[in-house]
N, CA, C and O atoms as CSV, one atom per row, in Angstrom:
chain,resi,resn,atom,element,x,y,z
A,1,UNK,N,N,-27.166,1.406,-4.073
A,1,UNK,CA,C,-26.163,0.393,-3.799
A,1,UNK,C,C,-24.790,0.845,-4.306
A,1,UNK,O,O,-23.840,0.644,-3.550
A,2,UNK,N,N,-24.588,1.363,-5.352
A,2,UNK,CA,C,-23.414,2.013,-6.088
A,2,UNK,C,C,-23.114,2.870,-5.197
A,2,UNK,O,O,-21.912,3.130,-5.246
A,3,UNK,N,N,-23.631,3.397,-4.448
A,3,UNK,CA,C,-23.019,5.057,-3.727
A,3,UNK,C,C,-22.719,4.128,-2.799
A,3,UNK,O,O,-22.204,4.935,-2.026
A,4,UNK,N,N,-22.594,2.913,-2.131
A,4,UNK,CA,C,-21.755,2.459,-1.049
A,4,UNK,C,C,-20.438,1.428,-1.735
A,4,UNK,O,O,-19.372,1.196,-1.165
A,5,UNK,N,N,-20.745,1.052,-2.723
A,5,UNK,CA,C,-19.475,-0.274,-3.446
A,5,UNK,C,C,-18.516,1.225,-4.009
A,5,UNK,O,O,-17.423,1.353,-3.458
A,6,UNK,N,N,-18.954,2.437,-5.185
A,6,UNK,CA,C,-17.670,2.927,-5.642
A,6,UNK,C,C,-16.553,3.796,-4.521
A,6,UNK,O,O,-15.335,3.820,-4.693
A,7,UNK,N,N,-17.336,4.538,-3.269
A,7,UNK,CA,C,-16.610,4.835,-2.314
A,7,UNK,C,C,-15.491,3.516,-1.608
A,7,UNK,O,O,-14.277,3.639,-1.442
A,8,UNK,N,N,-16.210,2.478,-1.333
A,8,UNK,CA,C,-15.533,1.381,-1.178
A,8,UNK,C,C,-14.088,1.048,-1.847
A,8,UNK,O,O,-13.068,0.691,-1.257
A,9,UNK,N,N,-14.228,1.207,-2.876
A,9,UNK,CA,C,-12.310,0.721,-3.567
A,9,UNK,C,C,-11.677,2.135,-3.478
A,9,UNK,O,O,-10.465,1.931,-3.546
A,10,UNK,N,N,-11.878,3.349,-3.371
A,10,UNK,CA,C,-10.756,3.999,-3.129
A,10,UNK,C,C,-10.736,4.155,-1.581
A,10,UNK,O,O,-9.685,4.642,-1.164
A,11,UNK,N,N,-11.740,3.825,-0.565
A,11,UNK,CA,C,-11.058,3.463,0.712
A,11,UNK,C,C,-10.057,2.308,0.544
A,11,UNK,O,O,-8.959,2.435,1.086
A,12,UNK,N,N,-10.292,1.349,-0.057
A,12,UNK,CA,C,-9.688,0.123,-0.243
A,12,UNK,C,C,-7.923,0.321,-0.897
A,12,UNK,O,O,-6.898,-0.139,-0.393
A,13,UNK,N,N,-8.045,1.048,-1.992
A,13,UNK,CA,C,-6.582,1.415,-2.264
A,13,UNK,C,C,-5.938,2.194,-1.268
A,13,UNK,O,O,-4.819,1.788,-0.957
A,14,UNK,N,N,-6.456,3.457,-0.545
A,14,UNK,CA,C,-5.665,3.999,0.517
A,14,UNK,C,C,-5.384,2.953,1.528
A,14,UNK,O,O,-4.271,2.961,2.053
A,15,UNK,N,N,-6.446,1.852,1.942
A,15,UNK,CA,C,-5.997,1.558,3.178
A,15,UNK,C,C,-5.449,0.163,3.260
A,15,UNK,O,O,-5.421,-0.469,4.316
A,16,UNK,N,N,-4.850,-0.469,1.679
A,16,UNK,CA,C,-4.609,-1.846,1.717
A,16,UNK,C,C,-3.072,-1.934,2.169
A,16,UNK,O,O,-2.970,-3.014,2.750
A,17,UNK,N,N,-1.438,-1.074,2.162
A,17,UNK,CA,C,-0.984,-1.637,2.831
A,17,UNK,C,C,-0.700,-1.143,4.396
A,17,UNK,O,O,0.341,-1.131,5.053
A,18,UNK,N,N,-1.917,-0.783,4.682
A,18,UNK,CA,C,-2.180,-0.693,6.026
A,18,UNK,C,C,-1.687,-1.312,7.545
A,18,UNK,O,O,-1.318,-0.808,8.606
A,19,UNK,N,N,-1.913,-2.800,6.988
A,19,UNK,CA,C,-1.199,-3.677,7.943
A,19,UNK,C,C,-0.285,-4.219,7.984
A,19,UNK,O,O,0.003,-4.951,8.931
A,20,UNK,N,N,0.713,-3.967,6.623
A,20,UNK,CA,C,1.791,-3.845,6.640
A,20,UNK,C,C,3.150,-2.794,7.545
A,20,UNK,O,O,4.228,-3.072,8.069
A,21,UNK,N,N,2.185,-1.250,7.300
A,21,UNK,CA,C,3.129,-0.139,8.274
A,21,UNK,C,C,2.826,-0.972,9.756
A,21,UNK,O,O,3.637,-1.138,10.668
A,22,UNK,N,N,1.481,-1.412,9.702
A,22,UNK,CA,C,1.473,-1.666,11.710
A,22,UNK,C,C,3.098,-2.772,11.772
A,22,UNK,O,O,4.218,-2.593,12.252
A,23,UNK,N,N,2.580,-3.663,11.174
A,23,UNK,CA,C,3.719,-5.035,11.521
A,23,UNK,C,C,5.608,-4.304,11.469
A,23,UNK,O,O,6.482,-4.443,12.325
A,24,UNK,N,N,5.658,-3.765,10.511
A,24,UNK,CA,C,6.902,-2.963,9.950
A,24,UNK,C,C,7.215,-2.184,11.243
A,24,UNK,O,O,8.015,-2.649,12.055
A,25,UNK,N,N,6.720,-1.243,11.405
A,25,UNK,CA,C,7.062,0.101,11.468
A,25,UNK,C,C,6.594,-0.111,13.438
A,25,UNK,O,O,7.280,0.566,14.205
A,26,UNK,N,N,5.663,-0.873,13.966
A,26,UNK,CA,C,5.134,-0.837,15.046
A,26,UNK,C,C,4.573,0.003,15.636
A,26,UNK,O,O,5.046,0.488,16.663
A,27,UNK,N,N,3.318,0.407,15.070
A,27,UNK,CA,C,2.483,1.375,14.931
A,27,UNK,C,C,1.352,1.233,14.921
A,27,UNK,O,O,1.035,0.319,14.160
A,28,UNK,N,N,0.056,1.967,15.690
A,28,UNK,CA,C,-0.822,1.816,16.304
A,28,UNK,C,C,-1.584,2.203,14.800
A,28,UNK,O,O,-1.016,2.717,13.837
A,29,UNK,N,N,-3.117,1.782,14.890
A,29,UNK,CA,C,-4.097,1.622,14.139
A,29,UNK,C,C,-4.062,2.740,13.266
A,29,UNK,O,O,-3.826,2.689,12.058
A,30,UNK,N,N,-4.341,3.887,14.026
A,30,UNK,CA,C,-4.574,5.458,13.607
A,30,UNK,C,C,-3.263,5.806,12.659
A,30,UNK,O,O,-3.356,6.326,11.547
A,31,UNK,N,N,-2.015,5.423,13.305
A,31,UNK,CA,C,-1.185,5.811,12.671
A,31,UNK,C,C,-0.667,5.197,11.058
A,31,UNK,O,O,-0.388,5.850,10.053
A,32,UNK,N,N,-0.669,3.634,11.279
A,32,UNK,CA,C,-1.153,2.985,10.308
A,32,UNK,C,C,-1.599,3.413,8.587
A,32,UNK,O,O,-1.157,3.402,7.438
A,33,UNK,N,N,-2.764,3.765,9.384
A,33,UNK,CA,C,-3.713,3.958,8.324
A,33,UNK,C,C,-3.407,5.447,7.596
A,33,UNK,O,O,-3.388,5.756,6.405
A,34,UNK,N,N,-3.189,6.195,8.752
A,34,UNK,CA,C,-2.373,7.842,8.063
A,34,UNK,C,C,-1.314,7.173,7.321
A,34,UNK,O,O,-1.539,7.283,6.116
A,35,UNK,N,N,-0.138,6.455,7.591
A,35,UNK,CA,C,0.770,6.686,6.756
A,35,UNK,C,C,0.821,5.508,5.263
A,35,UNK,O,O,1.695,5.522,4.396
A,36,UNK,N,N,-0.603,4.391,5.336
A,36,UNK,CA,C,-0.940,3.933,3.949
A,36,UNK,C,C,-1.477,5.382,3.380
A,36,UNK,O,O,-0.762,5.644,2.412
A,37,UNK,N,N,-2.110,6.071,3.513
A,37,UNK,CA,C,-3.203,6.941,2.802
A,37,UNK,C,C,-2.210,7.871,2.539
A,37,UNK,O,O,-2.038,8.080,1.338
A,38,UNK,N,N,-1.554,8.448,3.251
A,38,UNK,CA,C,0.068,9.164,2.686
A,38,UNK,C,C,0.665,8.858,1.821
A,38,UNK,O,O,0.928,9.736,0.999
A,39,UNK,N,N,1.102,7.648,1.617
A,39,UNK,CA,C,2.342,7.182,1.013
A,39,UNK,C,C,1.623,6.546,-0.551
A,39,UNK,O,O,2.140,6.355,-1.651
A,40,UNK,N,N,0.094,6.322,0.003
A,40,UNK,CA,C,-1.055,5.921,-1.510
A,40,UNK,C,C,-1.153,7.131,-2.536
A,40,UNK,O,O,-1.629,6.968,-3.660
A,41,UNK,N,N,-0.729,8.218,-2.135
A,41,UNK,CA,C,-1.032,9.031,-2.608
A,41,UNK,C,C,-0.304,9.599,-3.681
A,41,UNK,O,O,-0.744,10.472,-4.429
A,42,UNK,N,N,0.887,9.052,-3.745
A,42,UNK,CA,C,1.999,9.139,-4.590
A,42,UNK,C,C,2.112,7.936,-5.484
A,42,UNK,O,O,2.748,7.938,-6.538
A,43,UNK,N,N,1.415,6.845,-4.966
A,43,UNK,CA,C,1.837,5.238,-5.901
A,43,UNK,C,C,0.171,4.894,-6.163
A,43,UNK,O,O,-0.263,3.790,-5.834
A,44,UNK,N,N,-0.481,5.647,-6.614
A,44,UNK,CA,C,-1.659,5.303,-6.605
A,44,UNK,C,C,-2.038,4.262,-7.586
A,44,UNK,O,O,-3.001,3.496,-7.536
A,45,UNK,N,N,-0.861,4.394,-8.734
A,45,UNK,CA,C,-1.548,3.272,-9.913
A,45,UNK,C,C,-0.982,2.028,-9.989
A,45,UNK,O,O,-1.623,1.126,-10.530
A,46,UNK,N,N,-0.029,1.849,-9.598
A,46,UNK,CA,C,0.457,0.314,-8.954
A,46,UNK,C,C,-0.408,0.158,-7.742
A,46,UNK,O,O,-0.124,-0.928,-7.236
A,47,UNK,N,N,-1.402,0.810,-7.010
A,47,UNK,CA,C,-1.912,0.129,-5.822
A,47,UNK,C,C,-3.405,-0.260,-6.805
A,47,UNK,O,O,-4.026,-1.322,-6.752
A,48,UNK,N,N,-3.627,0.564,-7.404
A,48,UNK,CA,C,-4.796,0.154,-7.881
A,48,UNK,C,C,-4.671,-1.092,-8.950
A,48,UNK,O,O,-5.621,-1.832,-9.206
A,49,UNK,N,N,-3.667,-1.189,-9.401
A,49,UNK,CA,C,-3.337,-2.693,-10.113
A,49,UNK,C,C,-3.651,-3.713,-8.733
A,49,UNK,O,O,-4.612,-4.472,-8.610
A,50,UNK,N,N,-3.042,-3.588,-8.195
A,50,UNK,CA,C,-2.968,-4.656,-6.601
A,50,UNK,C,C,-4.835,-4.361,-6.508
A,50,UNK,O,O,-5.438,-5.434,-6.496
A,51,UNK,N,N,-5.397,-3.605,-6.470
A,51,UNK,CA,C,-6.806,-3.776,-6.170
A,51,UNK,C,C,-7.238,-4.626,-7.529
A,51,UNK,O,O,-7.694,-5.769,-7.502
A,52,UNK,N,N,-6.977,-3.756,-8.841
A,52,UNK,CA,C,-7.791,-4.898,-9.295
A,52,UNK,C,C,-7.459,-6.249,-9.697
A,52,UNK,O,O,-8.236,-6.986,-10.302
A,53,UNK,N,N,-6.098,-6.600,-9.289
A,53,UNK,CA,C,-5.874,-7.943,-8.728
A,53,UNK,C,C,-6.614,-8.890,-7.477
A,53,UNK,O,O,-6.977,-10.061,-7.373
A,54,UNK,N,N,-6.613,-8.251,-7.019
A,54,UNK,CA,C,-7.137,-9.004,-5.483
A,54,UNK,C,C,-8.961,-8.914,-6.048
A,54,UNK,O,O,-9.466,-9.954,-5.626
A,55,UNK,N,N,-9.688,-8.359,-6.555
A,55,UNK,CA,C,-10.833,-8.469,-7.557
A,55,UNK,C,C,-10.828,-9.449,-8.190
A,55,UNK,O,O,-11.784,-10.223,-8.140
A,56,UNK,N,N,-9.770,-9.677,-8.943
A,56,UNK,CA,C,-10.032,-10.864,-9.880
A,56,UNK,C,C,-9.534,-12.434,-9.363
A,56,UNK,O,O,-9.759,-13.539,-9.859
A,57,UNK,N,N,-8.725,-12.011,-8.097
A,57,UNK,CA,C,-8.743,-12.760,-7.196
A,57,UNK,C,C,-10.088,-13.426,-6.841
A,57,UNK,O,O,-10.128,-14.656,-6.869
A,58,UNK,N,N,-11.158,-12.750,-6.521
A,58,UNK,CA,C,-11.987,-13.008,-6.202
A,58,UNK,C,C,-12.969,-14.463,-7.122
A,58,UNK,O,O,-13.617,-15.427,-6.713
A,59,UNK,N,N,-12.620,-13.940,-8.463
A,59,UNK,CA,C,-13.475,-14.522,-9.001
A,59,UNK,C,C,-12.682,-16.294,-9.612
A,59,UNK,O,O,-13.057,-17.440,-9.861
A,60,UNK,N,N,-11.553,-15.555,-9.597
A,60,UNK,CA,C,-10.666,-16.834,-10.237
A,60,UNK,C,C,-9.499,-17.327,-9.492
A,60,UNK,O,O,-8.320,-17.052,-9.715
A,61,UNK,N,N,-10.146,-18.359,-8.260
A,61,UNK,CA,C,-9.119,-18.751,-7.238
A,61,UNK,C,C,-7.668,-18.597,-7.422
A,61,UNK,O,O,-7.088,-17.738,-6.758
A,62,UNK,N,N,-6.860,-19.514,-8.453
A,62,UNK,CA,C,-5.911,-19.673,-8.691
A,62,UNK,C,C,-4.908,-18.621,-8.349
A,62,UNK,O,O,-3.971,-18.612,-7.551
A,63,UNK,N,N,-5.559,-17.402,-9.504
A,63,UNK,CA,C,-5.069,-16.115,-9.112
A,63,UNK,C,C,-4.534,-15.474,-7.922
A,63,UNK,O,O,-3.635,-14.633,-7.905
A,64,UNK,N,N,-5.148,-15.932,-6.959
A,64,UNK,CA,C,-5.035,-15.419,-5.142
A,64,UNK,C,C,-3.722,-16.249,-4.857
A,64,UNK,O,O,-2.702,-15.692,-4.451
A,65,UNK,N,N,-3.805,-17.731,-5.108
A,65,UNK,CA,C,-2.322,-18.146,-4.890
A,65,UNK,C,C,-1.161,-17.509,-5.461
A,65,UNK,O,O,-0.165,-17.144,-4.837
A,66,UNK,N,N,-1.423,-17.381,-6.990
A,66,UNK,CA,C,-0.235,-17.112,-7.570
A,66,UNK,C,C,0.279,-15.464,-7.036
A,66,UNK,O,O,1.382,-14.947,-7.218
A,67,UNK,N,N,-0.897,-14.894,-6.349
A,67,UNK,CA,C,-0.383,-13.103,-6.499
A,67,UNK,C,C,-0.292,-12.897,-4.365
A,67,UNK,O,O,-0.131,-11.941,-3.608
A,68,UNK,N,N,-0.412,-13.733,-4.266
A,68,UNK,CA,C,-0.650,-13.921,-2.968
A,68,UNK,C,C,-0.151,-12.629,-1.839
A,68,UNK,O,O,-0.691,-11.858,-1.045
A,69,UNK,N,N,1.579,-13.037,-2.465
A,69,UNK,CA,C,2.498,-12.387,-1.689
A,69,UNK,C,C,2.920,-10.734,-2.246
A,69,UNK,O,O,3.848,-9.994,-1.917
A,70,UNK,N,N,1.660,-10.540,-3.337
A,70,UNK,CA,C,1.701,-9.321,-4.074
A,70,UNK,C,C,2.130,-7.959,-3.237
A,70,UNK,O,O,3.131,-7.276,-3.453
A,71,UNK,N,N,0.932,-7.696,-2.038
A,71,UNK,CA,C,0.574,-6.838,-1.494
A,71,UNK,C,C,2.059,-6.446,-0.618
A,71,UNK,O,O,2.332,-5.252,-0.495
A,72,UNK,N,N,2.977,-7.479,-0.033
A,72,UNK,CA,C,4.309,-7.337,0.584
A,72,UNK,C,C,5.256,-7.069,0.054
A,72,UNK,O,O,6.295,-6.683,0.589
A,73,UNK,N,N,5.046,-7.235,-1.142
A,73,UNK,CA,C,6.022,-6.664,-2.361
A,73,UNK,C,C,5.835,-5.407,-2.767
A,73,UNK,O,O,6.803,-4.838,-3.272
A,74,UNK,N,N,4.637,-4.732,-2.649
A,74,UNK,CA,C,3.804,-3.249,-3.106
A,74,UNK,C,C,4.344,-2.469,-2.182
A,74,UNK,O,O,4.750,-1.357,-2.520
A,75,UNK,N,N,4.472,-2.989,-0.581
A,75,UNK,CA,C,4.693,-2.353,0.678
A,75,UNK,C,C,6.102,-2.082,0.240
A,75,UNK,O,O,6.343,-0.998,-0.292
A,76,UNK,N,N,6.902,-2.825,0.386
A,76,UNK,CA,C,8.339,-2.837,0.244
A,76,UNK,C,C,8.962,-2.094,-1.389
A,76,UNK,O,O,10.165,-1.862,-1.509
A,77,UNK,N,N,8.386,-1.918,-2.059
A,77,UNK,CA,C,8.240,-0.848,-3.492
A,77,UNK,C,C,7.922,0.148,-3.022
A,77,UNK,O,O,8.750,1.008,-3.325
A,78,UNK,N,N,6.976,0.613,-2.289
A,78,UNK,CA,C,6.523,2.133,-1.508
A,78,UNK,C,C,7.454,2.538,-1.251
A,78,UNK,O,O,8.162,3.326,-1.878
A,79,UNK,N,N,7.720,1.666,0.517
A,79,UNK,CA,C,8.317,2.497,1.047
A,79,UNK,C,C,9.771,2.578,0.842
A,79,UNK,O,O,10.462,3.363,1.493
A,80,UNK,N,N,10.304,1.695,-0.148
A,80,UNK,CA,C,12.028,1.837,-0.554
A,80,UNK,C,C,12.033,3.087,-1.649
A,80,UNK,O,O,13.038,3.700,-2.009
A,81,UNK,N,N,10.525,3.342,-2.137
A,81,UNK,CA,C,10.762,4.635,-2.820
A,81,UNK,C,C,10.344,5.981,-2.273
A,81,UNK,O,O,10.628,7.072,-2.769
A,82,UNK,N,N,9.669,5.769,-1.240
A,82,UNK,CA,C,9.470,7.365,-0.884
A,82,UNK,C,C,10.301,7.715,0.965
A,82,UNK,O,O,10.042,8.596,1.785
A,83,UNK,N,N,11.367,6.510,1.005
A,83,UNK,CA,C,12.093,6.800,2.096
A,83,UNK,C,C,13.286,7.972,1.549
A,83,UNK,O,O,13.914,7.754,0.513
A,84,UNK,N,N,13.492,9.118,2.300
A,84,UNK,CA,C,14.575,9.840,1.849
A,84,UNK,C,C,15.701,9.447,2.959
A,84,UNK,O,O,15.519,9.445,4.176
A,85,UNK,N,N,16.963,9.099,2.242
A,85,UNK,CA,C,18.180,9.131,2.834
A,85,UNK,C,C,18.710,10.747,3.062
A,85,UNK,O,O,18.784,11.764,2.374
A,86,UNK,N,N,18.958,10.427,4.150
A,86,UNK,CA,C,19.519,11.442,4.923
A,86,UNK,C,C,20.821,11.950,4.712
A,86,UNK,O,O,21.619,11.177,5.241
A,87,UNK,N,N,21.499,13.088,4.072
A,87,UNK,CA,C,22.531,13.607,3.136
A,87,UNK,C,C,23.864,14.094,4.196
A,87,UNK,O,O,23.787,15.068,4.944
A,88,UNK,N,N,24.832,13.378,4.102
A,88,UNK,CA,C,26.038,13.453,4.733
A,88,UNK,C,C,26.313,14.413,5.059
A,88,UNK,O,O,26.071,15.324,4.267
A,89,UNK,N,N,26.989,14.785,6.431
A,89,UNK,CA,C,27.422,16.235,6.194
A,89,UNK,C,C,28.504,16.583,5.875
A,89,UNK,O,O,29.474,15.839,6.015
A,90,UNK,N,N,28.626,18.262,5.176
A,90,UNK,CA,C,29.697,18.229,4.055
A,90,UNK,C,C,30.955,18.595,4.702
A,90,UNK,O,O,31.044,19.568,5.451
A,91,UNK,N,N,32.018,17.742,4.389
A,91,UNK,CA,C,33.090,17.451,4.709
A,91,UNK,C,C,34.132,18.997,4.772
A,91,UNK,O,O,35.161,19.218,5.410
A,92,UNK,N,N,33.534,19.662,4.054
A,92,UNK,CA,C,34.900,20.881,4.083
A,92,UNK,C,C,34.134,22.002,4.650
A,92,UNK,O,O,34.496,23.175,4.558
A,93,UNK,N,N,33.210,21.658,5.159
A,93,UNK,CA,C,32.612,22.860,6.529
A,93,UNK,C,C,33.056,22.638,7.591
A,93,UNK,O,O,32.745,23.344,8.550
């Protein structure tokens, strides 16, 4: 039973803001999911806080209200940090 639940949460951290890139970005399933598992890969320990939030979600309702809007906030922390701005070009060339 363990060899199917511990594989389970690190699919779960790569692929939780998943449906966030679709809605955002307007992007098909496949692609989606490549660019959570990309971008997880760099913020892995704030996503895994968000997992074991949404866990304890589980057990203690309240929790789910109060953290609700967690996961849209995680998305928008990602990707405002691993977007690179694009560098002016230099003026005295």
């Amino acid at each position: 039973m363990a060899l199917l639940i511990v594989p389970f949460f690190f699919a779960m951290r790569r692929y939780i803001l998943a449906p966030y890139y679709m809605i955002d970005r307007g992007t098909g399933i496949r692609e989606s999911l490549r660019q959570s598992a990309q971008d997880s890969k760099k913020f892995s320990g704030p996503l895994w806080g968000l997992v074991g939030v949404n866990l304890l979600s589980q057990i203690i309702p309240i929790a789910d209200i109060l953290y609700m809007c967690a996961p849209a906030i995680r998305y928008k922390e990602v990707t405002d940090a691993s977007y690179v701005k694009p560098s002016a070009p230099d003026p005295t060339a």
